[in-house]
Every structure is written in C-alpha cells, then in structure tokens.
C-alpha positions in Angstrom: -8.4 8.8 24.8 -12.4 9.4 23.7 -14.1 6.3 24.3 -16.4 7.6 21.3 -13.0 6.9 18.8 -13.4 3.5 17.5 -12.1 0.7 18.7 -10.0 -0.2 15.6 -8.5 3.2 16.9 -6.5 1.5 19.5 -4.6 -0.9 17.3 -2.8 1.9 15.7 0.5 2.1 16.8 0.5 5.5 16.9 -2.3 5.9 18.9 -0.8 3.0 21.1 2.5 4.8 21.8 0.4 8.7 22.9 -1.4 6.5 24.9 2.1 5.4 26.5 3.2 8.7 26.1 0.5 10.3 28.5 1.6 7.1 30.8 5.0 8.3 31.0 3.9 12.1 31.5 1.3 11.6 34.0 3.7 9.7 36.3 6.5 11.7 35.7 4.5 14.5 36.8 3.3 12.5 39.8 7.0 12.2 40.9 7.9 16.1 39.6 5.0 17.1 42.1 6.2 15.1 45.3 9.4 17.7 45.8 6.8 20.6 46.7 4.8 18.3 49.2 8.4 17.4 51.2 9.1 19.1 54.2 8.6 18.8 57.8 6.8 15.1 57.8 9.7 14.0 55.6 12.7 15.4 57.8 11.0 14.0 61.2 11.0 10.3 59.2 14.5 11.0 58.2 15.2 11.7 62.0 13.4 8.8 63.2 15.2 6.2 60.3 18.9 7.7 61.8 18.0 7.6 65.6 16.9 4.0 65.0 18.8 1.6 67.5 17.6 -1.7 66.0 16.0 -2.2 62.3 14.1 -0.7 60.0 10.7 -2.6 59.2 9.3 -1.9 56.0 5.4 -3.5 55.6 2.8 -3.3 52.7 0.5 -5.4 51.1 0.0 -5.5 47.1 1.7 -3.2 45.5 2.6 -0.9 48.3 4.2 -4.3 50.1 6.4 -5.0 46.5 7.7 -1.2 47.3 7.9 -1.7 50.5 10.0 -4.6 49.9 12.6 -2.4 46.9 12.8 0.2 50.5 14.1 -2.7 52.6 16.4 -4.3 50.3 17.6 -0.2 49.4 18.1 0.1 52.7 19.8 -2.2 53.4 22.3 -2.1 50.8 23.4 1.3 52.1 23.8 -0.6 55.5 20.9 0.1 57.6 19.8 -3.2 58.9 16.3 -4.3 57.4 13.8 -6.4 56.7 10.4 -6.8 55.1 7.4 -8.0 57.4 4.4 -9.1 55.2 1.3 -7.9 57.1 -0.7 -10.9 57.3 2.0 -12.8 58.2 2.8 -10.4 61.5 -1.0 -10.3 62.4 0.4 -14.2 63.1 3.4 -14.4 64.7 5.8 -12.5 63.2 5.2 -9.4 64.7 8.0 -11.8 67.0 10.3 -9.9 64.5 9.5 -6.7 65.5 11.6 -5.1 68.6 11.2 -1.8 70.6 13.9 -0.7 69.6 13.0 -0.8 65.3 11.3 1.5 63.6 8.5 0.3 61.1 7.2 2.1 58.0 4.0 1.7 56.7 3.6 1.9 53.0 0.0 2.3 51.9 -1.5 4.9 49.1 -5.1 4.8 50.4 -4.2 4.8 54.4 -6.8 2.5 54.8 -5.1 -1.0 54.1 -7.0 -3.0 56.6 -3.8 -5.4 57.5 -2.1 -2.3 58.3 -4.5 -0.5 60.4 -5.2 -3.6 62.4 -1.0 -4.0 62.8 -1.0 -0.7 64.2 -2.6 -1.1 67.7 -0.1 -4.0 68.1 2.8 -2.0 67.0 2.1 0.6 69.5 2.0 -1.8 72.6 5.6 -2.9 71.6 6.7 0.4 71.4 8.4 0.8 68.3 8.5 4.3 66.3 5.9 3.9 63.1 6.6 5.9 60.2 3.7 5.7 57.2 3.8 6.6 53.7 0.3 7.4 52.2 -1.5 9.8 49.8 -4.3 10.9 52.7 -2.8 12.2 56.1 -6.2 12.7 57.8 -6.5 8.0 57.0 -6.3 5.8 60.2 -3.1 4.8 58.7 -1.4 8.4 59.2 -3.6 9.0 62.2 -2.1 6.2 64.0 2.0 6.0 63.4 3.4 8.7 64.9 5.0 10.1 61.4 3.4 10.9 58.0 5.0 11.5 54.7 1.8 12.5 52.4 2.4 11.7 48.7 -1.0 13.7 48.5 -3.7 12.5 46.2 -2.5 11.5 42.8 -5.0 10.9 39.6 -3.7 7.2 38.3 -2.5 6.9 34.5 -4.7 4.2 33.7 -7.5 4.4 31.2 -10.1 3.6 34.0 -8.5 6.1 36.7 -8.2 2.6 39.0 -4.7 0.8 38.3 -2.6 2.2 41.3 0.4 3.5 38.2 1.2 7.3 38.9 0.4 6.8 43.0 3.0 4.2 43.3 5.7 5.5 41.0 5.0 8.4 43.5 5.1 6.4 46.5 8.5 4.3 44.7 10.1 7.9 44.5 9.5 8.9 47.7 10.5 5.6 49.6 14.0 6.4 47.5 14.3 9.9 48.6 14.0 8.4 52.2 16.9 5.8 51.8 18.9 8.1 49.8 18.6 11.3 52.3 19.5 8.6 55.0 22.3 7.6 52.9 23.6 11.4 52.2 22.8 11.9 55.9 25.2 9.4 57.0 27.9 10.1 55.0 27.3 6.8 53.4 30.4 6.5 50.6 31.6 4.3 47.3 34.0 2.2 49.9 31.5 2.0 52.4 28.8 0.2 48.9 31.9 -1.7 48.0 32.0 -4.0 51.3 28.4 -4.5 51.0 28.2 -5.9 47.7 31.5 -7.5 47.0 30.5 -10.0 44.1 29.3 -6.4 42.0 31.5 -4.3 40.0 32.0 -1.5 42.2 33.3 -4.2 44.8 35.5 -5.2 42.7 37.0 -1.8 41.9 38.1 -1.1 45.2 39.5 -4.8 46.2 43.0 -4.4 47.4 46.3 -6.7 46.5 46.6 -8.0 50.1 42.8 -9.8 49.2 43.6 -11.5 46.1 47.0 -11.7 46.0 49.0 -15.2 46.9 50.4 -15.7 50.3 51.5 -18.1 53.0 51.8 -21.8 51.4 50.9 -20.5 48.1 53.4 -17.7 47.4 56.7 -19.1 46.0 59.8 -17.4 47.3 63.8 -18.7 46.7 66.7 -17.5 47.7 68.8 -16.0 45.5 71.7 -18.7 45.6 68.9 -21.5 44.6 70.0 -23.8 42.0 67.7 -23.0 38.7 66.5 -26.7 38.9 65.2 -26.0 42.6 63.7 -23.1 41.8 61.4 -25.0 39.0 60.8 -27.6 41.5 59.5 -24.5 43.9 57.1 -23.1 41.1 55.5 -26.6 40.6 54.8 -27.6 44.0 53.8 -24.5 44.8 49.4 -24.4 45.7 48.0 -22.9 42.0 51.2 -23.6 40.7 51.8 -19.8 39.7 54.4 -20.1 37.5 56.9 -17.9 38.9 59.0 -17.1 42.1 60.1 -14.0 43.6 64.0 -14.2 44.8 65.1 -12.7 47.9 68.7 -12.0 48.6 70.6 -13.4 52.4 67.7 -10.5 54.2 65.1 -11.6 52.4 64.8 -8.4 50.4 63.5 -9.3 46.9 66.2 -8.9 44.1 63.7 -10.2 41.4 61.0 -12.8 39.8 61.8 -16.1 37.6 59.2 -16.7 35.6 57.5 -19.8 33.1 58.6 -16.9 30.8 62.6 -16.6 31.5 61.9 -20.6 31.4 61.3 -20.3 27.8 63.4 -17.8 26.8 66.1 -19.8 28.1 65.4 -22.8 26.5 64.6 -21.1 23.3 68.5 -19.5 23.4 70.1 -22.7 24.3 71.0 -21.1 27.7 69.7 -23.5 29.7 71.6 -25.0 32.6 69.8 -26.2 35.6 72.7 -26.0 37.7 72.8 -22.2 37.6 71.8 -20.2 40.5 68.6 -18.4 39.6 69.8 -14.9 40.7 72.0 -15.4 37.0 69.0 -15.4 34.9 65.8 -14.0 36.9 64.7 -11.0 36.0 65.9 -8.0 37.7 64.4 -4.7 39.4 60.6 -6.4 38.4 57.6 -3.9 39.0 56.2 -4.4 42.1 53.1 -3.7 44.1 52.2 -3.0 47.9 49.7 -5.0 49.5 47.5 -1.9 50.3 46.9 -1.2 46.4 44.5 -1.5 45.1 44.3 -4.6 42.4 43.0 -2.4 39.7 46.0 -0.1 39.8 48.1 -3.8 39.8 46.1 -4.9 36.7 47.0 -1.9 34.6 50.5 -2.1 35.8 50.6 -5.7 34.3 49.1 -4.6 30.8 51.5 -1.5 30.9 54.5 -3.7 31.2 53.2 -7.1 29.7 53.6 -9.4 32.6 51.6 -11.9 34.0 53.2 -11.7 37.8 53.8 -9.1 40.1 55.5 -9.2 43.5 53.3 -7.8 46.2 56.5 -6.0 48.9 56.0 -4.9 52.0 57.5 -1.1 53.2 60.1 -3.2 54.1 61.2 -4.6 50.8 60.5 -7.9 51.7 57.6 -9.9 49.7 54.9 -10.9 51.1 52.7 -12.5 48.1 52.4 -12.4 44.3 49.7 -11.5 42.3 49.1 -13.8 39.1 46.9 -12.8 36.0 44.8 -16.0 36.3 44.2 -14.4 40.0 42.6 -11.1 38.1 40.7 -13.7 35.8 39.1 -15.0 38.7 37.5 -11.8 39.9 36.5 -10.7 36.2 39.3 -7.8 36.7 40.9 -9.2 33.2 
C-alpha cells in the first residue's frame, strides 16, 4: 500500500482485508514457487533422512528453531526418532545429544545464523550427516553441511520487506515436503499413525476388541446348568460389574448371554424364579464378535441390534471376553 495514502486509510476495513489479501497471495506464491526449486538437493536430504541409523536432529534459532521444532515433532509422529536441539544450548553441552550415527538439519533462511555456523565445525568432528535448509546456497550455513535444500530468496509479505512471513511459510512447506516424502518413502500407513498416537481419533478407529474388551478376572462366564440366582451372584462380583454373563455349555462353547436386561424382563412378566437354570431364560444365538475385530465394527453391531453386550469368541467357539457399552464410552467410541 502507498505510504502517500493517508493514514486514516488503514483503518478501513476494506483496505485492512487487501492488505491481508496480498499477505495470503504473496506467501502462497512463496510456497507455489518452491516445487520448481526441488530437485537433486532435495532427493540427496531425502536419502540421507532414510539411511539414518540413529535420529534425526532438527536445530534453529527464532523463527527457523519454532519450524524446526513442527519438523521434529512431524517427524516423529510418522516414527522417525527425533528431537529438537536449541543451538545455544548445544554450543554448551548438549551437543552430548548428538551421535555419529544422527543426522542434523539446519534450518536457517539467511544461512548465516551465527549459533549455527559456529555448531557446524563441532558437528563435523562428531561425524554426523548435516542437512540445511536455507534461502542462499552459496551462505557458510550451506557451504558447511554436506546437503542443501535452497528455498531460494523470497521477498517477505510485510509492509517493511523485514518480518521473516513468506520465507518461513516457505521454509514450513518445505520442512513438510521433507517429512512427508520420507513418510511416502517408507511406506509409512494409517495403522502404522494409529500406534503412534493412540489417545487421537484415528487411534481409536483401528483399536481392536481383544484391547478393550473384558477378560481374565473381569469377564463373567457360567455354565449353562448354573442356577439363575448364581448367575446374578457371578455378574455382581464380577470386576466392573458388567451386567451380563456369557453361558457356555459342558465344552465351554458359548450357547448365549444373560443380561441386566433378561433380569428385567423377567421380573416385569412375573417369570422370575431364581432356582431356574440360566440356560432356560438367557438369550440364545447372541451376536458375537472375534477378538481380532476391530471395536468399531463391534460398536455398530451393538447399535444395529440394540444391545449393550457382546461376547468376544474365539475360532473355537469358546469366549474369551465381553465387550460392554460403558467399555466403548470410555474410549469416546459411543
């Protein structure tokens, strides 16, 4: 914008929001620009990051060292061991982090970051592979790691042309092109994410019966002769009390589930007569579910057929857990 406008210019909103337009475009165009510049620098750091025996060390200081920081954290999410060095802090012990056998990347825009050009004599005595991200390949930076990605020089969207903005957007993009070439490189998949983030949703999408169902002490199982009163006793003492008990017959096959449910119903008809073996009024032929399901498939089983517990059976026919609603609560399946 003119600096001759006036200044009452600037509270418009409309001039406010082509100001943020011009933001938006000038970074987008930043990133847009970076796919021409990749090619043989890019592949070698790609090589390096999937030859790497130990970890990947990511280091930057300002706003570089918060990207560099977003790298580690990506990369290590798609289960390449990392960590984030601060530079400082390594020029004072904590270059004790730092193993032959890693592989550090440098993040810096300008390539001349003085806590990174000092770290790089140091890095090269212990012998480690250094990778560096930068917008000038001919900086001491790139001239002393033995690969260079060049985001190339990049004019900043910020009114005074100073405000690192488009450059780091540009350097951001390009630190996730790394992790997610390694990624596609490695064949990295949805079940692979899922085991390393099993409190997110995804994690929870591909969580198997066997690992939330109830087993051992805590799943109730009767035989099928078991007086009805006994088989109460069994649901109630039961760990989680799970209100309900799968039935087996003399092989311990199930033959079917007594619920809280066929409790009620019983009581509610007059029928009830704790003296009768279960196998008279359980409910027969229940749904069931293998262990190796997964607990999503379980859960709409249960809202398909309005239950609240499923027998988890073996390939043998024999149970080997239940799987309660309040189970499905628990892990925000429900």
């Amino acid at each position: 914008m003119s600096s001759k406008k006036r200044p009452t210019d600037r509270l418009a909103p409309k001039a406010q929001l082509a100001w943020a337009r011009t933001v938006l475009s000038a970074e987008a165009s930043a990133i847009t620009a970076l796919a021409d510049r990749l090619g043989d620098g890019f592949l070698a750091a790609v090589d390096a990051l999937a030859s790497t025996k130990g970890r990947v060390i990511t280091t930057g200081i300002g706003k570089p060292g918060f990207i560099a920081q977003k790298l580690s954290a990506t990369l290590a999410s798609t289960g390449v061991p990392s960590h984030f060095v601060h530079p400082a802090e390594a020029a004072h012990g904590d270059l004790g982090r730092i193993t032959p056998d890693d592989t550090v990347v440098l993040l810096s825009n300008s390539g001349t970051t003085e806590e990174l050009v000092k770290l790089l004599v140091p890095l090269r005595r212990l012998g480690c592979t250094r990778i560096a991200l930068t917008g000038d390949a001919a900086a001491p930076l790139a001239q002393g790691c033995d690969v260079v990605v060049d985001i190339g020089p990049i004019d900043e969207a910020c009114p005074m042309g100073l405000v690192p903005t488009a450059s780091s957007a540009a350097l951001h993009a390009v630190a996730d092109a790394l992790a997610m070439t390694l990624a596609w490189r490695r064949d990295f998949s949805r079940t692979d994410y899922a085991l390393l983030h099993p409190g997110g949703k995804l994690g929870r999408q591909v969580l198997k019966v066997k690992e939330l169902m109830r087993h051992g002490k805590a799943h109730p199982v009767v035989p099928a002769s078991t007086p009805l009163s006994q088989a109460v006793v069994v649901m109630t003492n039961t760990p989680g009390r799970p209100g309900a008990t799968n039935v087996v017959d003399k092989k311990g096959l199930l033959v079917g589930i007594f619920t809280d449910g066929d409790l009620r119903r019983l009581a509610e008809q007059r029928r009830l007569d704790f003296s009768t073996p279960v196998s008279r009024v359980m409910s027969k032929r229940p749904r069931v579910v293998g262990p190796d399901e997964l607990v999503l498939t379980a859960s709409a089983l249960m809202r398909e057929t309005r239950v609240d517990q499923l027998p988890v059976v073996a390939t043998n026919g024999k149970p080997v857990g239940l799987l309660d609603v309040q189970d499905l609560l628990a892990a925000r399946l429900v």
